[in-house]
N, C-alpha and C positions, 0 to 999 in steps of 0.2 A: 505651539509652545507647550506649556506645563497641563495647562485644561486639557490638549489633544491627548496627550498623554497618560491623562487620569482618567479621561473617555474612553480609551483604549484599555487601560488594564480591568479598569470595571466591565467593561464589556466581555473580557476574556476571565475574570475571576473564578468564576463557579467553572466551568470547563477544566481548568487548570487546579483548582478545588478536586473536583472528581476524578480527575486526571490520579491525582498523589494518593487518593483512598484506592484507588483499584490497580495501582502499581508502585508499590515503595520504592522510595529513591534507591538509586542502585550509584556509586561512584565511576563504574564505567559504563557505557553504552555495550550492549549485546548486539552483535551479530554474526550469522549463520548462513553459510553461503551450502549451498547444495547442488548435487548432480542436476543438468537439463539434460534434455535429448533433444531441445530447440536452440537452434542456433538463429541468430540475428544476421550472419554476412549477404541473406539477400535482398535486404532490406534496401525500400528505394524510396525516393521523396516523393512525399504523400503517403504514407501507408501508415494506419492506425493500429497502434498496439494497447488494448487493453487488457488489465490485470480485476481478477476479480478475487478476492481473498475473504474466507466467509467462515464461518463457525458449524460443525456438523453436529447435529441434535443427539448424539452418542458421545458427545469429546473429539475432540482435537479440531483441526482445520482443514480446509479443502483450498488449493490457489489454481486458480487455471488463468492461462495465458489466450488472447486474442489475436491475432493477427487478421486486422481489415473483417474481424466479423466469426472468422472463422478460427476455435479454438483448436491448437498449436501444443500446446505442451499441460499439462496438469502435476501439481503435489499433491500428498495426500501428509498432513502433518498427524505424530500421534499425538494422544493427549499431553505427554510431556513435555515434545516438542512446541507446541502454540501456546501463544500469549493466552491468558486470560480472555474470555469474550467477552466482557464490559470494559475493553483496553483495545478492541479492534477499529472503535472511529476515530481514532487517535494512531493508527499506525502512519507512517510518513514514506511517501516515495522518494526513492532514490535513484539517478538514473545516471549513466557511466556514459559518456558519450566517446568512444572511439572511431578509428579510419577517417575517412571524408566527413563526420559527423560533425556540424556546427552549432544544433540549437535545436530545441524541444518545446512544444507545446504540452501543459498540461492541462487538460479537457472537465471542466467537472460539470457534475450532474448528468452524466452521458449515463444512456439506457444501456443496458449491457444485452448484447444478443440472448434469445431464448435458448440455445445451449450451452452458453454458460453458467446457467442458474441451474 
């Protein structure tokens, strides 16, 4: 009831706190879809796709893609293009499920392969 509920936002306040200092409210949501050169149609059940999305110590961002281990595609954002880097553990996946596609797991705390990093 009402306690869960105040357990809950206190628990999420200061995140949500930091959250509004390192990104001003904006009235719509940004997004930016961009060229791959990886396609998903061979995808088969069981196969792990991870996303590694990171801050480069010069400005902007680096994303690279995993496929079962073995990275698949890479961006390279410049600095204009990337969030803020104290706004990066707050990004949110998003994932489009078409064709035969029913349901998705999402994994956290997974180790990201050594070439990824």
């Amino acid at each position: 009831g009402l306690e869960a509920c105040e357990t809950a936002f206190n628990s999420v306040k200061e995140n949500v706190e930091n959250l509004q200092l390192a990104m001003p409210h904006k009235t719509k949501s940004e997004v930016r879809e961009i060229d791959s050169f990886w396609t998903n149609e061979g995808l088969t059940l069981g196969d792990r796709i991870g996303v590694l999305f990171r801050p480069k110590a010069t400005g902007g961002a680096k994303m690279r893609i995993a496929l079962n281990g073995v990275v698949v595609a890479q961006h390279d954002f410049m600095v204009k293009d990337s969030p803020p880097a104290d706004t990066f553990c707050y990004l949110t996946p998003v994932v489009r499920l078409s064709g035969t596609g029913k349901s998705v797991r999402i994994l956290r705390d997974c180790k990201p392969p050594a070439e990824m990093l």
